[in-house]
N, C-alpha and C positions, 0 to 999 in steps of 0.2 A: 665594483660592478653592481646597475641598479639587476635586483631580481624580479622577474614575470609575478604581478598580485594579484592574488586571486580571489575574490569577496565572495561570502557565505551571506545568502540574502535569507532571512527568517523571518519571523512576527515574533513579537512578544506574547504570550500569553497570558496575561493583566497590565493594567496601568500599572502597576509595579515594575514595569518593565524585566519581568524573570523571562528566561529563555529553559526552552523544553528540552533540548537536545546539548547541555552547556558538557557535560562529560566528551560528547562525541567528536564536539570541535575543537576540545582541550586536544585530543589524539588527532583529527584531521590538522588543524597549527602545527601539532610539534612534527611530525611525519612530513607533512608539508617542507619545514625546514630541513629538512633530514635529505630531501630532493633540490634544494633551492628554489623554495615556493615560497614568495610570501603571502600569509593566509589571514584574514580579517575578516570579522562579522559584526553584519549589519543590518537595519530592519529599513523598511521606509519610512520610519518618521526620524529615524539619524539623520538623512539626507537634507542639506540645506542646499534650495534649487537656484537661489539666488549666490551663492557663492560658490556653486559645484565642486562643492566640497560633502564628506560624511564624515558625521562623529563618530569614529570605528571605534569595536572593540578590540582589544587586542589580549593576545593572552603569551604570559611567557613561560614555557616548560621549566625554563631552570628555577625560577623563583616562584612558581605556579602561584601567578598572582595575572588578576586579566587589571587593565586599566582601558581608559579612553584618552584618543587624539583623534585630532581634525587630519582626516586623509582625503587627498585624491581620487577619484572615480578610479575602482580596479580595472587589470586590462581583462578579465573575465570576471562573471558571475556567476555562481553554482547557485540554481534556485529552490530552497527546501522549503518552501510555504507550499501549506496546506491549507486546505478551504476550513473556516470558522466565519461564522458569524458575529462579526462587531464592524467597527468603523475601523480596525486595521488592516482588515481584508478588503476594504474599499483604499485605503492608504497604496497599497498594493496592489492592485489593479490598475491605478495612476500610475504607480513605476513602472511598472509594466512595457504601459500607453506610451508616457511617457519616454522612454528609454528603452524601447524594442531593435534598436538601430545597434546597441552595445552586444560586446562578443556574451552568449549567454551558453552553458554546458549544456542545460536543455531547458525544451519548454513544456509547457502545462498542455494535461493531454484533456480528454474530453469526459462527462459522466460515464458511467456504467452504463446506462442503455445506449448510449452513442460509441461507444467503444464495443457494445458485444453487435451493434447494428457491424461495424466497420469490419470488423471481424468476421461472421456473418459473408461478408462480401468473397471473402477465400477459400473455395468449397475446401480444400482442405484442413481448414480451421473449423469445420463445422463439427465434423464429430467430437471434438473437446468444449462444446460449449451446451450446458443445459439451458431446455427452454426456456425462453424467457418472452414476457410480456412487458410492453410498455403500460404500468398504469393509468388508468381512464374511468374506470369506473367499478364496482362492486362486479359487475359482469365478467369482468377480466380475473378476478380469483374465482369466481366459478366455474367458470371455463376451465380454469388450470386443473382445479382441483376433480375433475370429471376424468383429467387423463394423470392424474397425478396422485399418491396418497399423502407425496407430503409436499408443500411447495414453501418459501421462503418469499416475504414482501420485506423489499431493501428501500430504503432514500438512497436512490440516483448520485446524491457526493456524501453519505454518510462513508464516516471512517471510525475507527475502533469497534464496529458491533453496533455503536448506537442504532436504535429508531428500528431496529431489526425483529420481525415479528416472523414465526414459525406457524403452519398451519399443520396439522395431520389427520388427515381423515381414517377414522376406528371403522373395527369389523361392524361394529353394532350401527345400525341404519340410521342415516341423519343425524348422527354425534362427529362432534370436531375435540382436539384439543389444540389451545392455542398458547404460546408462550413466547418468548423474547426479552429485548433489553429496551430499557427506555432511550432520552435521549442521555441521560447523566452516566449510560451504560449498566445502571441496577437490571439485576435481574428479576424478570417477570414470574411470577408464579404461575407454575401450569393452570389453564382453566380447563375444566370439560364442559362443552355447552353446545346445545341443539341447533341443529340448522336454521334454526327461525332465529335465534340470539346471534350466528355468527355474524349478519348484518349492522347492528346495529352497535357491538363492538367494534368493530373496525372504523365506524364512522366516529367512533368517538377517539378514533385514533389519527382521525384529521389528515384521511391521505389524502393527498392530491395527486398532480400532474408532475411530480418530483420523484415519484416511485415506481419500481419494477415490482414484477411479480416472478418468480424464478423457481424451477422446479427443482425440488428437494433430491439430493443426493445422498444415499444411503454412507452414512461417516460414523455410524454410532460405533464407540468399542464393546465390548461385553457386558462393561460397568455401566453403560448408557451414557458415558461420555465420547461427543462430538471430536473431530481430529480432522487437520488439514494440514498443507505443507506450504512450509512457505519457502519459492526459489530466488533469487538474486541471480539475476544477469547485470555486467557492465561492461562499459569499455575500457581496454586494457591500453596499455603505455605505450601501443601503436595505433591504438584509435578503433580497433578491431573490438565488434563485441564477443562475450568470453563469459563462460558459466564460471559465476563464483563459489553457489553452494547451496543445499536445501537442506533443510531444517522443517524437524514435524511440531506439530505446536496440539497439545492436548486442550479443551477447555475445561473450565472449571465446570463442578457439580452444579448441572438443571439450565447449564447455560448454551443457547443455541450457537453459540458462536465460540471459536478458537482463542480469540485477542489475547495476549500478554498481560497489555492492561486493562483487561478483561478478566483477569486471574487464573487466564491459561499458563501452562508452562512448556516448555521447550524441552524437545530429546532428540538425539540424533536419527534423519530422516530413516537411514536403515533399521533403523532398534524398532521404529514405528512400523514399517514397509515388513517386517519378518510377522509381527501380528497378524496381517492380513494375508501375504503372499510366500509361502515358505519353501516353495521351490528358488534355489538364489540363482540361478541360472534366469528365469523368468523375475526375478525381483529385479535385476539387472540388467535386462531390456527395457523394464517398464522407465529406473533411472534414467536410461539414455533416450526414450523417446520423451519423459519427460524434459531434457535438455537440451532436446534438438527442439523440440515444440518452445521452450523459452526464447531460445536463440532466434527462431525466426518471425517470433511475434514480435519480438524488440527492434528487428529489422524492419519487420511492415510495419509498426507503429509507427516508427521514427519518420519512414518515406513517406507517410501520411500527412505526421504533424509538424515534424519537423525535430530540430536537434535534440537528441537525449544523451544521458550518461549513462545513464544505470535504470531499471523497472524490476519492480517486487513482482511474483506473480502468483497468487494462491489457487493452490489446485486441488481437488477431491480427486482420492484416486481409490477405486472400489475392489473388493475382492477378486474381481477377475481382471485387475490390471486395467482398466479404463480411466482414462484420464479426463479431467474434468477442470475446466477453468473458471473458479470462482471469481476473480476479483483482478486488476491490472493497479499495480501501485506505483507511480512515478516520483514519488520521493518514500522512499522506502528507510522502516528503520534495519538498524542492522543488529539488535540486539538479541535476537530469538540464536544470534549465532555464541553468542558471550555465555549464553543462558546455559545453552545446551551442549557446553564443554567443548566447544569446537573453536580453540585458540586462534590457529592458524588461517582458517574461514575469517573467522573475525577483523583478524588484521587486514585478510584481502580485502575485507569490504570497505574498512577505511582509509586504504591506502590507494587503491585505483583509481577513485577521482579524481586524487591527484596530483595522479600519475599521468591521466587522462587528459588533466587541465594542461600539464608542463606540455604535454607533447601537443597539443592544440594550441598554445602557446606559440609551441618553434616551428609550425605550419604558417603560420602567418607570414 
């Protein structure tokens, strides 16, 4: 009996052709098999269009040895490319074009200001989203910063923290201090520096029309380090989306940002949530709105864009239980759950897809 194949669409991340996530699809293959899935990964320059055919990777659990053969177009495609800058992200963008007619898990959702615009549109999404500006011009951080003391300038498809610049206005009149991460994800050293300097910084930091401006959310812990949470929503072995699990992510010392590989580390969301909210009856409410608020942003997402599997979604959530929607990830890693001792989470999160794919599969 032929089995349902399922392709893992990636990029490489060097001409060396190395792969980012090779641990995670060693467990999505073997679990794949464990359902009667067969599971294969592939980038777009595998693809040879002339012979519709891909040089697949293949990996095999018993002998944990990955090899390559020339496969067949899968009957689905799970798509975990992320946005990077090179000519393989243009590679991909052609598969895409090319090949949009094929059964795909999900597709590629929109930037960050398009996504918190679309959002925005659902008055009841409105109070989990801080302000946000589309950048345009130096005007547009001043603005913020008049209603704001501390506000956050993001790149529009930055991921990991890159390119992330923190603003916060001091008691002392006409003083800023500014910090963040570059694009290599280094950390910035705090500056202090006077209103007349904060212009001329910024410009040397070459924003464009590719960036938000976004008002800072009180996240600091005692220590002065920064904390966010991160949740996973997917769909489950009926097609049904389904909270998988949230997870708190501390960051590292001086850094504006939470990221893993950012030198954050992971703890479990309540060990985090009792820091700030120590009533557990109220910590409690706050979990469940936060995973009714995942669940139905994954739904309007999807009726939007169209087909998804799974979205990351990172949230602030402040001493008096307000929730806060920082960031929407459509291909989301699942590691902050490995990190932060939550076995069983972990396994949900690479077992749903699929579980997801088989049962879309037998819909056909």
């Amino acid at each position: 009996m032929t089995l349902p194949v399922l392709g893992i669409l990636t990029l490489y991340l060097n001409d060396r052709k190395h792969l980012e996530e090779k641990p995670v699809y060693q467990k999505m293959i073997s679990e794949g098999k464990k359902i009667g899935l067969d599971v294969f990964v592939f980038t777009p320059a595998d693809v040879d269009h002339n012979k519709k055919k891909i040089y697949a990777l293949e990996y095999d659990p018993t002998e944990s040895i990955w090899t390559r053969k020339w496969r067949s177009f899968p009957n689905m495609i799970y798509d975990r490319c992320r946005i990077q800058k090179s000519s393989r992200f243009k590679q991909l963008l052609q598969f895409r074009s090319r090949y949009r007619h094929l059964l795909f898990l999900n597709r590629p959702l929109r930037n960050k200001w398009t996504i918190h615009e679309v959002m925005s549109h659902k008055s009841e999404f409105r109070p989990f989203l801080p302000e946000t500006r589309f950048y345009s011009s130096l005007s547009d951080v001043y603005a913020m910063l008049k209603n704001h003391t501390v506000i956050y300038v993001k790149p529009i498809n930055g991921t990991g923290g890159r390119g992330i610049l923190r603003i916060e206005k001091l008691k002392a009149p006409s003083q800023y201090v500014i910090q963040g991460r570059n694009q290599k994800r280094e950390i910035i050293t705090p500056r202090k520096l006077h209103a007349s300097r904060l212009g001329s910084v910024l410009n040397s930091w070459k924003l464009n029309d590719s960036y938000i401006v976004q008002e800072g959310i009180s996240i600091e812990l005692p220590d002065g380090r920064v904390h966010d949470y991160r949740m996973l929503v997917q769909k489950n072995k009926e097609g049904i989306w389904q909270f998988t699990g949230m997870a708190g992510r501390i960051g590292a010392p001086r850094s504006v940002t939470s990221n893993l590989h950012g030198g954050g580390k992971a703890v479990p969301a309540d060990t985090l949530l009792e820091k700030w909210i120590t009533d557990p009856t109220k910590r409690k409410q706050v979990s469940l709105k936060a995973e009714k608020f995942g669940l139905e942003t994954a739904a309007y997402l999807e009726k939007t864009y169209g087909a998804l599997c799974e979205l990351a979604l990172d949230l602030a959530i402040n001493k008096y239980g307000d929730i806060y929607l920082l960031e929407v990830n459509p291909k989301p890693a699942r590691e902050v759950f490995s990190q932060s001792g939550e076995a069983e989470t972990y396994r949900d999160a690479i077992v749903r897809p699929m579980e997801y794919a088989l049962w879309l599969y037998q819909q056909q």
